[in-house]
PLY file of the C-alpha trace (Angstrom):
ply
format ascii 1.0
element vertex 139
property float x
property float y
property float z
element edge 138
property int vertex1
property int vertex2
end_header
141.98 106.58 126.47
141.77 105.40 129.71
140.74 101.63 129.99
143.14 98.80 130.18
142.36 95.30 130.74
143.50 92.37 133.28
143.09 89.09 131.42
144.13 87.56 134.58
142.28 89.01 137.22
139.16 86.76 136.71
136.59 88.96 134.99
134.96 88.88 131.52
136.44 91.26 129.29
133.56 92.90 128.58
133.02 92.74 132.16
136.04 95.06 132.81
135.48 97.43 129.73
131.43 97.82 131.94
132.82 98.44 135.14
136.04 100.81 133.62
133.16 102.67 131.71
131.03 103.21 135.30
134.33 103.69 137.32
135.05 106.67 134.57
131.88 108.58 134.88
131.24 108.01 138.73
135.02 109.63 138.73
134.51 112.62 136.23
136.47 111.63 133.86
133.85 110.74 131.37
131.42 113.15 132.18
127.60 113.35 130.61
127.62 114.73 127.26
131.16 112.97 126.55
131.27 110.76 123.96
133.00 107.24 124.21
135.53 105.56 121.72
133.89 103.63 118.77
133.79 100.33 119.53
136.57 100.07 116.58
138.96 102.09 118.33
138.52 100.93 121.71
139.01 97.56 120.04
142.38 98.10 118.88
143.36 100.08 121.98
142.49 97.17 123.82
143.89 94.66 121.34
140.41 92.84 121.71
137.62 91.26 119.39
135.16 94.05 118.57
131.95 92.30 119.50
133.23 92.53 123.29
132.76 96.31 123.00
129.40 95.81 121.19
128.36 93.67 124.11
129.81 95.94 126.80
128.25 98.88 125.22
125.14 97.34 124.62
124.91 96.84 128.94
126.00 100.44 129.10
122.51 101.69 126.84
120.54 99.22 128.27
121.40 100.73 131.95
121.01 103.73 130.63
124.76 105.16 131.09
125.27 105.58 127.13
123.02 106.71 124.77
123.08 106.74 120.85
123.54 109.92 119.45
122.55 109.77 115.86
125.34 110.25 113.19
128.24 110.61 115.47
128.13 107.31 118.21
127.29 107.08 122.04
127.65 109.32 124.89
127.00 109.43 128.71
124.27 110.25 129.61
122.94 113.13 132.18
121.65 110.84 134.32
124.56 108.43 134.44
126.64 110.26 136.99
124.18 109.31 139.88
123.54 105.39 138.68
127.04 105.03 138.41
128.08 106.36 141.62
125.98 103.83 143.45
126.93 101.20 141.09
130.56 101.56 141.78
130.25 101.22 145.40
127.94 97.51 144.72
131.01 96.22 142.34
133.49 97.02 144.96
131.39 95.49 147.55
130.82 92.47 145.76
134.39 91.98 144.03
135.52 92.52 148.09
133.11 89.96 149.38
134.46 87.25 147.11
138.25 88.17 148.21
136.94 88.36 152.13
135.36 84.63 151.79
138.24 83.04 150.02
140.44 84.79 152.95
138.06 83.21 155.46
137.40 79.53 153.88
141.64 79.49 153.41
141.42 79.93 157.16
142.74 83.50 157.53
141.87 84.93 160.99
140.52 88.18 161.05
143.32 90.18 162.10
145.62 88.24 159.45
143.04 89.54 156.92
142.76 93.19 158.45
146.40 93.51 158.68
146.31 92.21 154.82
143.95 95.20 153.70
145.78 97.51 155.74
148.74 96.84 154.03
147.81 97.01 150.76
145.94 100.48 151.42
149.14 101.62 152.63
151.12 100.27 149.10
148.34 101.76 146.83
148.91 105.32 149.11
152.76 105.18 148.80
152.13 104.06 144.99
149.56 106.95 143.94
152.00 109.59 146.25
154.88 108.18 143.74
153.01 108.79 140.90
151.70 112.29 142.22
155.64 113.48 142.95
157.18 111.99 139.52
154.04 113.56 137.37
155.36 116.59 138.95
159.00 116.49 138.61
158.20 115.72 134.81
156.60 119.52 134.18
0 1
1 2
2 3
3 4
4 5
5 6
6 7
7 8
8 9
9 10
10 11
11 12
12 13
13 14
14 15
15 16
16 17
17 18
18 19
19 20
20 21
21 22
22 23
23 24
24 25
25 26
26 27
27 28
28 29
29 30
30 31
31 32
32 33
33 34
34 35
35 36
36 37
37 38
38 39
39 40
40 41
41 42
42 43
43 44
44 45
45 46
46 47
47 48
48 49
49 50
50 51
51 52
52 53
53 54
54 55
55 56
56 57
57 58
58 59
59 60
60 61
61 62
62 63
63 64
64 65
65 66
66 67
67 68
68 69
69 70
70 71
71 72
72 73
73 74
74 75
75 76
76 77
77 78
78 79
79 80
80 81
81 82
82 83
83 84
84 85
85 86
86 87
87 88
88 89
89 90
90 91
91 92
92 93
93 94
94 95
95 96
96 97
97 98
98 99
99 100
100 101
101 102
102 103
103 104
104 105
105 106
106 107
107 108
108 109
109 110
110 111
111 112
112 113
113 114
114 115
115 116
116 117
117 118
118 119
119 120
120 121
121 122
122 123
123 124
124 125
125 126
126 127
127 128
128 129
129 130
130 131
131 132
132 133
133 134
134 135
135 136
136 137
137 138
């Protein structure tokens, strides 16, 4: 599939499998309808305990991104798209926040912590472009 998980970069597991789950649907690439891994398989994908899904997919319903479809699992639902577009824009905003006041309290001037974000936006460009150019000179 398409989650992966950061035991190191300070969020809950479940935490990450929430916010990969929302990232995924604001994105397209789990639209409404779709239906997610069982919380078996994305446990072994993710080489994690299975009640982490159960308690990551339990947020999910009780936001209303997944629903239970009887007999077969849980899907997105039609109204997720919307929720999770705005959602996605409040976890990067908060997760950015945190980064901005440990710059700040570590007594970063501003500039310093500009030219740190522009630099990394330039990496993550060059790094995606990479990616783009070798995907194609694979087909």
């Amino acid at each position: 599939m398409f989650f992966s998980i950061n035991p190191t970069n300070g969020l809950a597991i479940f935490d990450q499998i929430v916010r990969q789950v929302k990232f995924a649907v604001a994105n397209g690439t789990l639209p409404p309808g779709e239906m997610v891994p069982s919380v078996r398989e994305l446990a072994k994908e993710l080489a994690v305990n299975p009640n982490t899904v159960v308690k990551a997919y339990r947020d999910l319903t009780s936001e209303g991104i997944l629903e239970a479809v009887r007999g077969t699992g849980l899907n997105v639902t039609k109204d997720a798209v919307a929720h999770c577009e705005k959602e996605r824009l409040v976890l990067l905003r908060e997760r950015m926040r945190h980064v901005l006041e440990e710059a700040h309290s570590s007594r970063l001037e501003a500039d310093e912590i500009r030219s740190l974000v522009e630099d990394e936006l330039v990496r993550l460009e060059r790094s995606a472009k990479g990616k783009r150019g070798k995907k194609g000179a694979d087909t």
